[in-house]
N, C-alpha and C positions, 0 to 999 in steps of 0.2 A: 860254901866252904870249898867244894870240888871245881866252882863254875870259873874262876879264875884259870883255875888249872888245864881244864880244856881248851878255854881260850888260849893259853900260853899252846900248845901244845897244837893246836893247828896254824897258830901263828911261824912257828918251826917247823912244820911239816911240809914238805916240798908234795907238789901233784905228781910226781916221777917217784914212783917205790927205789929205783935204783940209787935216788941223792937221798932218799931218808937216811937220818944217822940216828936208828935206835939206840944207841948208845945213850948220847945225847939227852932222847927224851926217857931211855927208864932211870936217866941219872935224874934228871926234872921231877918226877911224877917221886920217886923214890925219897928226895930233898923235901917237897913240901907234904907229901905225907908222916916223915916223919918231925918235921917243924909244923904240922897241924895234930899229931896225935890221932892220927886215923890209923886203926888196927889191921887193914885191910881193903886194897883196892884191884878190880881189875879193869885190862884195858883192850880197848880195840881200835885198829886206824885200821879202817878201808876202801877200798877204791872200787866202783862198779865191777870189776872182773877181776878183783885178787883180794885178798887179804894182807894189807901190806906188813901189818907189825900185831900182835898180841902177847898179853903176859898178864901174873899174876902178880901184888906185891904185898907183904906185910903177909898177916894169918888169917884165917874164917873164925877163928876162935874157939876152936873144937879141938883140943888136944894138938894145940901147935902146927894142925894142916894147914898147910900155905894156900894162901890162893892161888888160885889161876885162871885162865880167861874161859875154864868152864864152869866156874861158881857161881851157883845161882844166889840173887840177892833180892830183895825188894825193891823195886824200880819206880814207885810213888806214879806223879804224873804221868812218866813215859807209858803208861798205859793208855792216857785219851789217845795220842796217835795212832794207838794202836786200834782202838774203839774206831776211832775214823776211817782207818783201812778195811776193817771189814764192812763197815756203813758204806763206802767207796766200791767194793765187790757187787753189793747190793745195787748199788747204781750201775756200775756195769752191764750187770744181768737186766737191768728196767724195772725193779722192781721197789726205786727211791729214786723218788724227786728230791732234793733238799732244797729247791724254793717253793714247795709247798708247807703248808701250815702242818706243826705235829699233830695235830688232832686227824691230819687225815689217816694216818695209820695208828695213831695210838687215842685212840676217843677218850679213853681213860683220863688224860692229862689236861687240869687244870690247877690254876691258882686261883690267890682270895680275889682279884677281880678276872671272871671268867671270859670276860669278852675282850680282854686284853692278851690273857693266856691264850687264846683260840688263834690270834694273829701271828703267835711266834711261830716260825719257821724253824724247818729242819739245820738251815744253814746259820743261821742266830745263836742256835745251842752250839755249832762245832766252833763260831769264831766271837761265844762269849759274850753275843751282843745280843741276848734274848731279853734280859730284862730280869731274870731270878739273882737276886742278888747274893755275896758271896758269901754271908752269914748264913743259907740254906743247905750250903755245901759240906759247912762244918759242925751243925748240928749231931748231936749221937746219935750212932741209928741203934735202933733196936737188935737184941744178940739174933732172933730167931726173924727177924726181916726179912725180908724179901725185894728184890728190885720193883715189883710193882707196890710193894710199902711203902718205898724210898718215894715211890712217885706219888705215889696218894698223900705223902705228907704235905707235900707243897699245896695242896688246897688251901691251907691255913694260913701260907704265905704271898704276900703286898710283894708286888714285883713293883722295883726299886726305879724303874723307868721305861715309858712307853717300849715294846719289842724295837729292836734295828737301830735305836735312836742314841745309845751309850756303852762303851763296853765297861764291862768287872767281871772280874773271875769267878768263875764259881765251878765247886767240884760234883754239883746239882747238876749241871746242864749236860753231862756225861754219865749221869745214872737215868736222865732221861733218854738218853739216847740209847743207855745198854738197854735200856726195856722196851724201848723202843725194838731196837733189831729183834731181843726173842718174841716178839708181838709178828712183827712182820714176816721173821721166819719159821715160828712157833717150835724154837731151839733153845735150851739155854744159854743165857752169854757165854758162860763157861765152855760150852760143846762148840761154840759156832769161834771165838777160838782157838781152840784146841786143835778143832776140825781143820778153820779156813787160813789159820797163817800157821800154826806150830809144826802142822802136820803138812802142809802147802812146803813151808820153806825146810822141810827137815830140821827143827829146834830140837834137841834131845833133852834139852839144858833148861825149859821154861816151863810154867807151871802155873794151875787155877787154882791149886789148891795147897795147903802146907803141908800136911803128913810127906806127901812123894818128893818135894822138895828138901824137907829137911833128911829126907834120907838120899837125897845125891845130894847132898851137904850144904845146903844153905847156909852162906857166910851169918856169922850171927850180930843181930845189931847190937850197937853202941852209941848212950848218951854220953852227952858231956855234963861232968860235974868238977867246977871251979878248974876246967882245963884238964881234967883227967876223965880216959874216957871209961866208961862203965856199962858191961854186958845188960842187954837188956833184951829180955823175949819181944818176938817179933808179933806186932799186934793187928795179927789176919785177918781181916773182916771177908768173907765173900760176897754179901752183896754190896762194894765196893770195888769190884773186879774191874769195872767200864770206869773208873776213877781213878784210880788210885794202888791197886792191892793184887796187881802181875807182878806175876817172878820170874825173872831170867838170866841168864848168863851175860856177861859182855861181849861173847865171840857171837851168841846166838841174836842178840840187839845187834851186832855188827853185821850178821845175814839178812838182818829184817831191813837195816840202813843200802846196803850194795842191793837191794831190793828195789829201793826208793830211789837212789841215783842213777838204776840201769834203766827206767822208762817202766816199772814194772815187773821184772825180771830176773833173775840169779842163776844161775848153772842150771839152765835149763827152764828152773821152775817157776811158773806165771801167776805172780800175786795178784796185776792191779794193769787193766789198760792204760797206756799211754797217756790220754786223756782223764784220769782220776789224777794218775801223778802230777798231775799239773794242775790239778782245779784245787787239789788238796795243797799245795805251794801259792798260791795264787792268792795276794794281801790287798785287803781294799785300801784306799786312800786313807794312810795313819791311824791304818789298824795293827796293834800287835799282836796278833792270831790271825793266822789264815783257817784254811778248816782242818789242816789237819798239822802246823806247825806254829810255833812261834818265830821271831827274830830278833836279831842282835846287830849292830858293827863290830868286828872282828877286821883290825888294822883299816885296810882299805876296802875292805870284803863285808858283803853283807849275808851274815851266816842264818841257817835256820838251826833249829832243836827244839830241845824240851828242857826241864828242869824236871824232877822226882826229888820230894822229899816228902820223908814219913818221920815218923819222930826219933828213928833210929836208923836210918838211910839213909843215904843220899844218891841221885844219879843223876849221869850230865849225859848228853848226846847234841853234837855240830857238828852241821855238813855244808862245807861250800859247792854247794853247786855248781858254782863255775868251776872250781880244777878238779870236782869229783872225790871230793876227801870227806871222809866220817869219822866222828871220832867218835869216843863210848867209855865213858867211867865208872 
């Protein structure tokens, strides 16, 4: 619903903050949210060492508070990125390979053929091509689960094709990883970050958990029924945090983004060496996932992002890398 919308929107966005015509675009984003019925959007464009444009549009749904670009939402997907940043950290410090096999640091993890499971790689689950297929990912998980539950489910589960050899999506292959990190850090997902990017990039706006969220206002979700949309409680799961189920701002997603196009880097503060930023951008031969993005064409432009949706969210994030522009909805 939103992904058009992004695309248009850095399609009009000049690399010079100076020729941007905000105007322009909160006229854009304001037109198709309200010809989509979307109660509430915020937005972020930014450039490695500025914040070129934010805003809020439409309501959060909470007694007519307006958005704004510190509204925290449900950001779906955009959380593996973020899953792979800190897995990235870890690499940094020497403490992840990701072309060795998961079993080297999480012995725990297996599927229903075990000698198949043993061969995936750390790097197979960041770019999709491990072999858990994507019906794994969307099974219920259990209310009182755990990320090492999540993992020990797939014992039960036929991996859909040799490791390395096919990509499918799956939102398995990033609960394997969260449990992976609290294994190799012996932190929880949740702490590690809170710790290594919220607290790293100064996020005030982002969240592991819903109570603290909903009280700095989490916009509230909405379904669509017959073209009308309709409030709907936000369905939290936390051992889905490394999938799926981060909350954040779109100014604070727009610090995490001028992160990732400064080499690692934001007003000071150093999330990721130079060399992560770039292994995490880095797409093999007609792969769409790298390990820590996807991609798109965008006009002449080959953009990266994510997509996020939950069943009452939506969220988009594109960055061209070449003129240094991010966007965030």
């Amino acid at each position: 619903m939103i992904r058009r919308l992004a695309t248009a929107i850095v399609l009009v966005t000049s690399p010079l903050a100076a020729q941007l015509d905000t105007a322009t675009i909160d006229s854009l984003v304001e037109a198709r949210r309200l010809t989509l019925g979307i109660p509430g959007i915020g937005l972020a464009i930014v450039h490695p060492l500025e914040v070129i444009h934010e805003r809020g549009f439409g309501t959060t749904g909470h007694d007519n508070a307006q958005v704004t670009a510190a509204t925290p939402f449900l950001i779906g997907s955009l959380s593996k990125p973020i899953t792979a940043t800190v897995l990235f950290q870890l690499v940094d410090e020497g403490r992840i390979d990701p072309a060795l096999p998961v079993v080297t640091y999480l012995p725990e993890f297996r599927m229903a053929d075990s000698v198949e499971s043993a061969r995936i790689t750390v790097h197979q689950l960041l770019t999709h091509r491990s072999g858990i297929p994507r019906k794994a990912g969307l099974r219920d998980i259990g209310k009182d689960w755990t990320l090492a539950d999540a993992v020990a489910s797939l014992a039960r589960v036929e991996p859909f094709s040799p490791p390395g050899t096919d990509y499918q999506f799956s939102n398995a292959n990033h609960l394997v990883l969260g449990r992976l990190l609290e294994v190799v850090t012996g932190e929880s997902y949740a702490t590690l970050v809170e710790q290594r990017v919220f607290k790293t990039l100064g996020l005030a706006q982002s969240f592991t958990a819903l109570a603290p969220a909903e009280s700095a206002g989490l916009a509230r979700g909405h379904r669509f029924w017959f073209g009308i949309p309709v409030a709907a409680r936000a369905h939290f799961n936390p051992e889905l945090l490394a999938s799926s189920n981060l909350i954040m701002s779109a100014h604070d997603l727009g610090t995490l983004i001028r992160a990732h196009l400064n080499l690692g880097t934001v007003e000071g503060r150093h999330l990721l060496t130079s060399a992560s930023v770039a292994e995490l951008t880095t797409f093999e031969a007609s792969a769409p996932y790298s390990p820590g993005w996807g991609w798109r064409r965008v006009g002449d432009h080959k953009a990266i992002g994510y997509s996020g949706g939950l069943d009452a969210y939506q969220a988009e994030v594109l960055l061209l890398t070449s003129d240094g522009i991010g966007v965030v909805l």
